[in-house]
Every structure is written in structure tokens, then in C-alpha cells.
N, C-alpha and C positions, 0 to 999 in steps of 0.2 A: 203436713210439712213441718209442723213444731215441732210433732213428737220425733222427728229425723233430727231434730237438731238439740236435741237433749239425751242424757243417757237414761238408760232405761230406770224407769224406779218399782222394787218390787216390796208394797208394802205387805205384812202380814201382822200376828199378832206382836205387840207392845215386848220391847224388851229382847224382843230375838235380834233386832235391827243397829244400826249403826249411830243412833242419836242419843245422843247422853240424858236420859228424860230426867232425872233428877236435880242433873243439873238446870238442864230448861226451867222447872217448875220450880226452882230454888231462884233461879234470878225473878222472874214472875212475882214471886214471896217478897223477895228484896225492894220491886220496885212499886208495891201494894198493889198489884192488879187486880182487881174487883170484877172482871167479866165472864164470860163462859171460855171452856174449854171448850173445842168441840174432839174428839178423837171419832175418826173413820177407820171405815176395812176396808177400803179398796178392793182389794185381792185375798184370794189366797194362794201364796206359791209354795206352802209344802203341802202337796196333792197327796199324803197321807192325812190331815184334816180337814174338815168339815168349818163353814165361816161361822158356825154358832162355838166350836171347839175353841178358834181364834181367840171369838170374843170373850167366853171364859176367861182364857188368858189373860188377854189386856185385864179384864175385870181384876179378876185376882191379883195383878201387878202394880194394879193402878193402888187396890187398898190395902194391898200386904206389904208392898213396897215403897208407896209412896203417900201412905196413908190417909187417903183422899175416900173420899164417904161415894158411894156408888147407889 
């Protein structure tokens, strides 16, 4: 019944999606968070990849882009 009363959410790898992750992890910075990250794969909704292909992704985004140790 929840998930009727939500829209659908389709997450895949980091960076293809709608959330400004830089900015996320830049206010994070701002306000010293000291905790874990955690990053999921839910999904994968482009069914020309594989969820280890994804998580490449993310990987690479996370340290190429946002400079974050993996």
C-alpha cells in the first residue's frame, strides 16, 4: 500500500540520477560529518548493464568526481 502512495523511484548507478551528489557531500563537508556513507544499488534500470557494471560506475564517480578514497 506505501509503495502505491509514492512515486516510483529508479535508482541505478551514481551520477546518471537526479541528485546533486556534490553538492550533498559538500554540505556534509560544511557541517563536519564524521560518519559513514553508505551508497546502495537498488536496481538496475538500464537492462543493457550488469549491477557489477553500475557499481563500477558509482566507484569511479565517487573517486574521480568527488574525490573520495574507495
Amino acid at each position: 500500500m506505501l509503495r502505491a502512495l509514492r512515486p516510483a523511484i529508479r535508482a541505478g548507478a551514481l551520477s546518471r540520477g537526479k541528485v546533486d551528489l556534490p553538492a550533498v557531500f559538500a554540505a556534509l563537508k560544511d557541517v563536519k560529518f564524521r560518519g559513514w556513507a553508505v551508497i546502495e544499488l537498488d536496481s538496475v534500470p538500464d537492462k543493457a548493464r550488469t549491477p557489477r557494471e553500475c557499481a563500477e560506475i558509482s566507484k569511479k564517480y565517487l573517486e574521480d568526481t568527488l574525490g573520495m578514497k574507495i
